[in-house]
C-alpha positions as CSV (number, residue, x, y, z in Angstrom):
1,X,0.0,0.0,0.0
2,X,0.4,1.9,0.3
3,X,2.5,4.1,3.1
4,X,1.1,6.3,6.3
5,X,2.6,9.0,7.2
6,X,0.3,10.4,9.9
7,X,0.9,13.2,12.6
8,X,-2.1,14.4,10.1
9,X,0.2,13.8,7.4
10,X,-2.2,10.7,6.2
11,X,-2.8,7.2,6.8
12,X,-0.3,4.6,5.5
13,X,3.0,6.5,6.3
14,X,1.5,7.1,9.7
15,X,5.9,7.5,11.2
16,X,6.2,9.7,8.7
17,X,6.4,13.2,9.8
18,X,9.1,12.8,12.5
19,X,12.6,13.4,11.9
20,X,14.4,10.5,13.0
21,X,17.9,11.3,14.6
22,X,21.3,10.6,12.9
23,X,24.5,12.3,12.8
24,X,26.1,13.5,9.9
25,X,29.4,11.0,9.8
26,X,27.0,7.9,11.3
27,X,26.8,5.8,7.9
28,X,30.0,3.9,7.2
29,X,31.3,4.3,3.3
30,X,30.3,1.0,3.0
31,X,27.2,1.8,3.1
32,X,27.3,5.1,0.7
33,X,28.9,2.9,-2.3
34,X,25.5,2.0,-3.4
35,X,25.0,4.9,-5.5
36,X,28.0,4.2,-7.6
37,X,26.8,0.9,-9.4
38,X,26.3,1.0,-13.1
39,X,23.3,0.0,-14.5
40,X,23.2,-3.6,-15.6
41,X,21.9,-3.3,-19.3
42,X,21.3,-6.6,-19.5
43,X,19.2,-7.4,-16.6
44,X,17.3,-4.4,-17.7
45,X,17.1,-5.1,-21.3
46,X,15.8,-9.0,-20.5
47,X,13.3,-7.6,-17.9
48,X,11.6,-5.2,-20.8
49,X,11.9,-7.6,-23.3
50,X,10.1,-10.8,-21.3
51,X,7.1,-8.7,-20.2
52,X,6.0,-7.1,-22.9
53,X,3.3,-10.1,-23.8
54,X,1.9,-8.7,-19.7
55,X,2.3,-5.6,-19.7
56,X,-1.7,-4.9,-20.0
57,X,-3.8,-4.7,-16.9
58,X,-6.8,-6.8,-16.7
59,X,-10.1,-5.1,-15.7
60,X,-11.4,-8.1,-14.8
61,X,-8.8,-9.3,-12.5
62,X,-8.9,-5.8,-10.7
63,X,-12.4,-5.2,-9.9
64,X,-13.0,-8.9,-8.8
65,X,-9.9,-8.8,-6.2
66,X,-10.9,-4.8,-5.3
67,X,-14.3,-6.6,-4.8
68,X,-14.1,-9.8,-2.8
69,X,-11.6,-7.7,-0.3
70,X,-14.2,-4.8,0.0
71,X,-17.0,-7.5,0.3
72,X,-15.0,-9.9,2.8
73,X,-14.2,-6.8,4.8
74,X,-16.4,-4.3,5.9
75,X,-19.0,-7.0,7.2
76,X,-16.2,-8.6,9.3
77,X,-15.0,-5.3,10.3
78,X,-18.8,-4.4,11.3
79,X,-19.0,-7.9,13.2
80,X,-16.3,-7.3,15.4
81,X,-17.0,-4.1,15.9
82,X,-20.7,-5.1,17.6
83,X,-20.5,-9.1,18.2
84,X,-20.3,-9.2,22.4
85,X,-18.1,-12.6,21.8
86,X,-14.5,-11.7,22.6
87,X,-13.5,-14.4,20.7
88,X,-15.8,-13.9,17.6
89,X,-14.2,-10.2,17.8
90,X,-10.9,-11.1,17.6
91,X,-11.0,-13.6,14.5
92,X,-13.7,-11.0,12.8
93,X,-10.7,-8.7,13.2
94,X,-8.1,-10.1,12.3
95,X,-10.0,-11.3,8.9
96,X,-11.2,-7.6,8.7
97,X,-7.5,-6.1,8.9
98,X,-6.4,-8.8,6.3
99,X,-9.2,-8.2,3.7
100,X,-9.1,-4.1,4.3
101,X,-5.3,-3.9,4.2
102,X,-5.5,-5.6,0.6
103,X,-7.9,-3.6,-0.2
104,X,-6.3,-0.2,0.4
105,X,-2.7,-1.4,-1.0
106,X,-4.7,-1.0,-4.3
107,X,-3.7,2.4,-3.7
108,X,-0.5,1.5,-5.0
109,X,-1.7,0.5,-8.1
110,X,-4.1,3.7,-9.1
111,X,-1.1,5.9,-8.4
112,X,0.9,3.7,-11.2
113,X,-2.3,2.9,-13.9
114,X,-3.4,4.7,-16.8
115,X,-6.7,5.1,-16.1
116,X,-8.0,4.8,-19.7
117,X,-6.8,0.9,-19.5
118,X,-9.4,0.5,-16.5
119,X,-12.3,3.2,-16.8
120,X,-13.5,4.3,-13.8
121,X,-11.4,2.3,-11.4
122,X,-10.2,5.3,-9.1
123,X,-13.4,6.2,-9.0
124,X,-14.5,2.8,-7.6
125,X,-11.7,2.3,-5.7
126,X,-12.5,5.9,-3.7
127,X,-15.8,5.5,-3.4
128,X,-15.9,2.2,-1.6
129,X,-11.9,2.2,-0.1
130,X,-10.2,5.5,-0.2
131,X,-13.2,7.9,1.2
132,X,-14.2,5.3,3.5
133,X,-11.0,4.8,5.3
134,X,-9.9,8.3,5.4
135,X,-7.1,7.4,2.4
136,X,-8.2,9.4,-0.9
137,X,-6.2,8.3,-3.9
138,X,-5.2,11.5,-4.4
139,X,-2.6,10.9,-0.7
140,X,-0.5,8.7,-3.3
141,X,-0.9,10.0,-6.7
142,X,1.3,12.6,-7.3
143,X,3.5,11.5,-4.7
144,X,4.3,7.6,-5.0
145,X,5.9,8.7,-8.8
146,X,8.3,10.6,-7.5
147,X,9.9,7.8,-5.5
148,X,10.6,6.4,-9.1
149,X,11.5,9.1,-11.0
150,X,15.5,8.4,-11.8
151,X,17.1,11.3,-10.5
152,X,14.9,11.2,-7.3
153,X,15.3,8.0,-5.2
154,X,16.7,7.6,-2.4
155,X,17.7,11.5,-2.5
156,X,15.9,14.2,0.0
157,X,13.7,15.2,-3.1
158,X,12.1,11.1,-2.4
159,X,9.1,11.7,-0.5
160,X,9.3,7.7,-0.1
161,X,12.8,7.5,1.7
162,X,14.7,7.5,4.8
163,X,18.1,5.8,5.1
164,X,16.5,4.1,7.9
165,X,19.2,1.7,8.0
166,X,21.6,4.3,9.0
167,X,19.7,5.7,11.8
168,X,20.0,5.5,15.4
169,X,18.6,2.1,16.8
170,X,15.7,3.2,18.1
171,X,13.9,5.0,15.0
172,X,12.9,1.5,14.0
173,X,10.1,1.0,16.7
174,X,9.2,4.2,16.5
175,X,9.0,4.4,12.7
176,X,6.4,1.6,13.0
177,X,4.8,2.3,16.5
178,X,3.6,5.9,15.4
179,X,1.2,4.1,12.6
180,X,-1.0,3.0,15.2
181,X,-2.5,6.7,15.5
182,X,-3.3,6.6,11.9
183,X,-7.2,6.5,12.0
184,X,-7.3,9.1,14.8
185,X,-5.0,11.5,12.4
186,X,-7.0,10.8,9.5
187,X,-10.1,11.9,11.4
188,X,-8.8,15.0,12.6
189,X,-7.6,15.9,8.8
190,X,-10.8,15.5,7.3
191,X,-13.1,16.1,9.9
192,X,-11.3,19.2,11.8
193,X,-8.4,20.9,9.2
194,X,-10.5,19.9,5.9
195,X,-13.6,22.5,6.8
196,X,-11.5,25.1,8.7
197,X,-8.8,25.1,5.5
198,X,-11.6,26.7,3.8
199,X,-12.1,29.4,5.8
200,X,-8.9,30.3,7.6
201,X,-6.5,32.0,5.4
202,X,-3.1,30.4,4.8
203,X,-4.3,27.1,6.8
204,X,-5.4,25.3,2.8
205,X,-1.6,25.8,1.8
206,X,-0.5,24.2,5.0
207,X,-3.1,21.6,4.7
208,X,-2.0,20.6,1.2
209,X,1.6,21.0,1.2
210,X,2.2,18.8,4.8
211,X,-1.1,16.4,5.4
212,X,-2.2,15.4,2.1
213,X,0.5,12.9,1.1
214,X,1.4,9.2,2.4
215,X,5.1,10.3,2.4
216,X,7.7,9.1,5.2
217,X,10.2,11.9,4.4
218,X,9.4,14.8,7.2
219,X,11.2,17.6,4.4
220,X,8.5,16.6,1.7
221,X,6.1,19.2,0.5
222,X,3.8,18.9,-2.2
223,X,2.6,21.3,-4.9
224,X,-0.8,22.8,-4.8
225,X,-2.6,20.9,-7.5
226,X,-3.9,22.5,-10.9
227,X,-6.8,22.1,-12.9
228,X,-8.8,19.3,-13.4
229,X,-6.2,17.7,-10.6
230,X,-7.1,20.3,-8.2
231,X,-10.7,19.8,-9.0
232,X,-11.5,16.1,-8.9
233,X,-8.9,16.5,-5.2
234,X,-11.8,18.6,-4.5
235,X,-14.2,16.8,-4.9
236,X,-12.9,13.3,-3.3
237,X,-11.7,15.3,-0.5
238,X,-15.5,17.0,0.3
239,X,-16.7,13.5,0.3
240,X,-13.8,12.4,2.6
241,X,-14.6,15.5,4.7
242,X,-18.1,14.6,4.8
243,X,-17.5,10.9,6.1
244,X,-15.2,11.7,8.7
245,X,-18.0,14.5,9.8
246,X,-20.5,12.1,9.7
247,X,-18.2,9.8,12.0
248,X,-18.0,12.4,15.0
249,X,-21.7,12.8,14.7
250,X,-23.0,9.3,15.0
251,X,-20.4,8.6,17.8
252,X,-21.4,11.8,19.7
253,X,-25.1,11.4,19.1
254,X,-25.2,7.5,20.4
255,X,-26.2,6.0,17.5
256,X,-22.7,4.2,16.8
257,X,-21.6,3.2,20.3
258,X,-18.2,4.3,20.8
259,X,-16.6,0.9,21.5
260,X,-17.8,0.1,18.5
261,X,-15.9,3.0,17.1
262,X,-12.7,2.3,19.0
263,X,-13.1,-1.2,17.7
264,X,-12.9,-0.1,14.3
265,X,-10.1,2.4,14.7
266,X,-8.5,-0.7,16.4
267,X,-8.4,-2.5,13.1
268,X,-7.3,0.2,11.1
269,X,-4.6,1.0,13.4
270,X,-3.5,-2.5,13.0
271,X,-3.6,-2.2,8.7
272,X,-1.8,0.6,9.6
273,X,1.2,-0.7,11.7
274,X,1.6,-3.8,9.1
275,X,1.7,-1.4,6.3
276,X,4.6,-0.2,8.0
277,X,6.3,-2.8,8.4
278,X,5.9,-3.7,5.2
279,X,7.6,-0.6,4.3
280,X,10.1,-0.9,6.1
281,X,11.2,-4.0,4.7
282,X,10.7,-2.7,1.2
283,X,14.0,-0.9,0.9
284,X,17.2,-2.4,2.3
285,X,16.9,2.3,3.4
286,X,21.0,2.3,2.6
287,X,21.5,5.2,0.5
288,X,22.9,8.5,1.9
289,X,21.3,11.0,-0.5
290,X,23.1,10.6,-3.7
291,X,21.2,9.8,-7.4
292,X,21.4,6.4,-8.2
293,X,21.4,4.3,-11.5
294,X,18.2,1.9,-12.3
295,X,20.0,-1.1,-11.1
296,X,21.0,0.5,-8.0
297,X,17.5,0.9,-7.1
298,X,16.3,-2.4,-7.6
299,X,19.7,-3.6,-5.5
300,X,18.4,-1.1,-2.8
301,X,15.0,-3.1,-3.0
302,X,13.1,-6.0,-1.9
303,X,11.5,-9.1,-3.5
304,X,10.1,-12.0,-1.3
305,X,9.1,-14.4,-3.9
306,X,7.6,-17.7,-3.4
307,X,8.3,-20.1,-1.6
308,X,7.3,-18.2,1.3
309,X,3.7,-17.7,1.7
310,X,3.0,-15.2,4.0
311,X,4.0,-12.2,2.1
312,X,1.0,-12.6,0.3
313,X,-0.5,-11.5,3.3
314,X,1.9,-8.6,4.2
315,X,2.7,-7.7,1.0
316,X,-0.2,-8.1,-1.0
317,X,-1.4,-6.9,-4.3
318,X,2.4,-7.6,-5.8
319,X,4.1,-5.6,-3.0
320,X,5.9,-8.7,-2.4
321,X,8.0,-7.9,-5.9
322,X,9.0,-4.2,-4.7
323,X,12.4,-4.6,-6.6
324,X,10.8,-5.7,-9.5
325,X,8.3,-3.1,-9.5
326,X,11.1,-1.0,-9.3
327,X,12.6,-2.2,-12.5
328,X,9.3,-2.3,-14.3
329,X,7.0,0.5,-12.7
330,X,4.0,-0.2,-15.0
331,X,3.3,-3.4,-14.9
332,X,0.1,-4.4,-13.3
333,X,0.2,-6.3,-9.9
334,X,-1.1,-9.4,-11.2
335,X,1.8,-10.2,-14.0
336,X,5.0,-9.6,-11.3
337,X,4.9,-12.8,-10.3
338,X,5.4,-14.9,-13.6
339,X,7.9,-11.6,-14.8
340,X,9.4,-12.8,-12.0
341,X,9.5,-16.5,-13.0
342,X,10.1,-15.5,-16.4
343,X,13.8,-13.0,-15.4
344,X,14.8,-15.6,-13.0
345,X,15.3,-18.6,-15.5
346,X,16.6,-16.1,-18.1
347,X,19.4,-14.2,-16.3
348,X,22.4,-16.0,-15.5
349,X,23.2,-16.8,-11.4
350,X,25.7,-14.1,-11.7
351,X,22.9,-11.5,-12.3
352,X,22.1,-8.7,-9.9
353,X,18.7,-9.9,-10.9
354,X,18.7,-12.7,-7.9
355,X,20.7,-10.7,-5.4
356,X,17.1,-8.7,-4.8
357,X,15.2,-11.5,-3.4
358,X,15.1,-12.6,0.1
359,X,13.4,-15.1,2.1
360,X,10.9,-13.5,4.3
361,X,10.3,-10.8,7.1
362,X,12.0,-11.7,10.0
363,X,15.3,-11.8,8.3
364,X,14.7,-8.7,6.7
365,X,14.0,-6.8,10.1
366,X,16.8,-8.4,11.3
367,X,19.0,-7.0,8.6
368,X,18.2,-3.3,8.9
369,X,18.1,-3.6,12.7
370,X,21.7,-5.1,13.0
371,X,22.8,-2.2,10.7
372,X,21.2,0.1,13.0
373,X,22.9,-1.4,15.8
374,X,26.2,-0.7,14.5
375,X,25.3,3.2,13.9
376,X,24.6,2.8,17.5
377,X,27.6,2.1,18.7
C-alpha cells in the first residue's frame, strides 16, 4: 500500500512526519557505495523484453480482487465491531484487517495505472476504499511517482525515503509504533483541518503542502494541485470530509456506540502498523542521498518471492516484488509474479537480478536492525 505518514500527514505512512535522529558522519562508506553501481543493461534489457506479452492490466482481475476484499471486509469489520463474543471479535478482526489492508494497497496500483486501461477504477476504488478509510487516492498519486522518478530516489527530493538503515537504533520502533494513530489522524484531517482550511486564510496551503500525502520523508512538500487535478482533489476530499464529519456525529449522538468506534479504529490502526512494516522492509533504506542508477535501485529493494507464503499476506497486491516493481514500474500487480518467474530462469546466477530476493520478514527486520545497531555504537 500503500504508506502512512500520519501526525495528520495521512494514513499509510502514519511515522512519517518525525525526523528521526542521525549524525552527519553515522553511515560507514560501506554503506554510501551503493549509489555508484552501473546499471546492468542486460538485466534491464531481459526484464523489458520478457514482459511485454503482460504488460496490460486486466479489468477483470482488478475489480474482482478490489471486490471480494471490499465485500469480505467491511462485514467482518462491522462484526467485530458489535459481536459481544471476545473471541468472535478477535477472528472478525483479524480477517477484517487482512481483507481491508489488501484492499487499500490498491492504492499502490491507481497511483501507477493509466486510467483509460481501466475506466473508472479510481473512481470505484474511492468510493468504496479511499473515502471510506480516510485514504483518498489523491494521498499517493502525485506522490508515489516521484519515488521512481530516476534522478529522485533515495535522495531528499524522495518523499518515499529514509536511510533508515543508517539511523540511530531506536527510530525502528518508532517508525512503526507511530502508525498505530493513523485512524485518529486521519479523522482530525478530514473532519477538523479539511472544513477550517476553507475558511482560515493560509491554513489550505498548509493543509495541502504537509497532510495530504502518504510520504515518510518529514522535508517533503507537495505542490498545490492544478486544474482538473485540483478539482477532482476537491471533490474526493469533500466527500472524505463529509464521512469523517459524519463519523464524530454518529459517535457523539449515540447512534454508533463508541466501543464500536474504538473497535474499528483498532483494526485500522493495526492495517496501519503492518503497512509499516511492510515498508520498512521494502527498501534495504542504505542510501545517503546521492542519485542512483536503475540497477542501483532495484539492489536497494526488496522481492520476497515464493516459496514463502505469507507475504501474500503482508505484502499483498504484488508488494511482495517491490524490486521488480522498481525495475518495471507499469506493470500491473497481477503479471509480477510470472515476470518474475520468467527474469529468474533467463538471467544468468551471476545476475544482480537474484541478489534482490530474500526469504521472508523476520530476516529482513533483522538486517536493517543489526545495521542500526552498529550506527549505535
Amino acid at each position: 500500500m500503500p504508506r502512512c505518514r500520519h501526525y495528520l500527514r495521512a494514513m499509510a505512512t502514519s511515522m512519517h512526519t518525525l525526523t528521526l535522529d542521525r549524525s552527519a558522519d553515522d553511515a560507514p562508506m560501506s554503506r554510501t557505495a551503493k549509489h555508484l553501481i552501473a546499471d546492468d543493461r542486460a538485466m534491464l534489457r531481459t526484464a523489458a523484453e520478457l514482459t511485454r506479452d503482460i504488460a496490460q492490466p486486466r479489468p477483470a482481475i482488478y475489480w474482482a480482487d478490489l471486490l471480494a476484499s471490499v465485500a469480505l471486509g467491511y462485514p467482518a469489520l462491522v462484526l467485530a465491531a458489535t459481536t459481544g463474543s471476545t473471541a468472535l471479535a478477535i477472528a472478525a478482526g483479524v480477517v477484517a484487517m487482512l481483507a481491508l489492508y489488501r484492499a487499500i494497497s490498491f492504492i499502490h496500483e491507481v497511483s501507477h495505472m493509466k486510467h483509460s486501461a481501466l475506466p473508472g477504477f479510481r473512481l470505484g476504488w474511492n468510493a468504496l476504499v479511499g473515502v471510506p478509510l480516510l485514504t483518498p487516492s489523491f494521498m499517493y498519486e502525485g506522490v508515489h511517482n516521484l519515488h521512481h522518478a530516476r534522478t529522485r530516489y533515495g535522495t531528499s527530493e524522495d518523499p518515499e525515503y529514509l536511510p533508515l538503515a543508517l539511523m540511530k537504533p531506536w527510530t525502528l520502533p518508532l517508525f512503526i509504533l507511530v502508525a498505530a494513530l493513523a485512524p485518529v489522524a486521519l479523522l482530525v484531517r478530514y473532519a477538523v483541518l479539511s472544513p477550517l482550511s476553507v475558511v482560515v486564510p493560509g491554513l489550505r496551503t498548509i493543509v495541502v503542502e504537509r497532510y495530504s500525502a502518504l510520504a515518510i520523508n518529514p522535508q517533503f512538500r507537495r505542490r498545490v494541485p492544478e486544474g482538473e487535478a485540483r478539482a477532482q482533489w476537491n471533490r474526493i476530499e469533500a466527500a472524505a470530509s463529509v464521512w469523517a464529519i459524519t463519523i464524530v456525529a454518529l459517535v457523539a449522538t449515540g447512534l454508533v456506540p463508541l466501543r464500536s468506534l474504538l473497535i474499528a479504529f483498532g483494526i485500522v490502526s493495526a492495517v496501519a502498523v503492518v503497512n509499516q512494516v511492510r515498508t520498512l522492509v521494502a527498501h534495504l533504506w542504505e542510501n545517503e542521498g546521492e542519485a542512483m542508477t536503475v540497477t542501483a535501485q532495484y539492489l536497494d529493494s526488496v522481492n520476497v518471492p515464493p516459496p514463502a507464503l505469507l507475504p501474500a499476506l503482508w505484502a499483498p497486491v504484488g508488494l511482495r516484488y517491490h524490486a521488480l516493481h522498481h525495475l518495471l514500474p507499469s506493470l500491473p500487480y497481477h503479471s509480477l509474479g510470472e515476470a518474475h518467474r520468467r527474469i529468474t530462469a533467463a538471467l544468468d546466477a551471476d545476475s544482480p537480478y537474484h541478489k534482490a530476493s530474500y526469504a521472508g520478514l523476520p530476516g529482513l527486520v533483522a538486517q536493517i536492525a543489526r545495521s542500526t545497531m552498529k550506527i549505535g555504537r
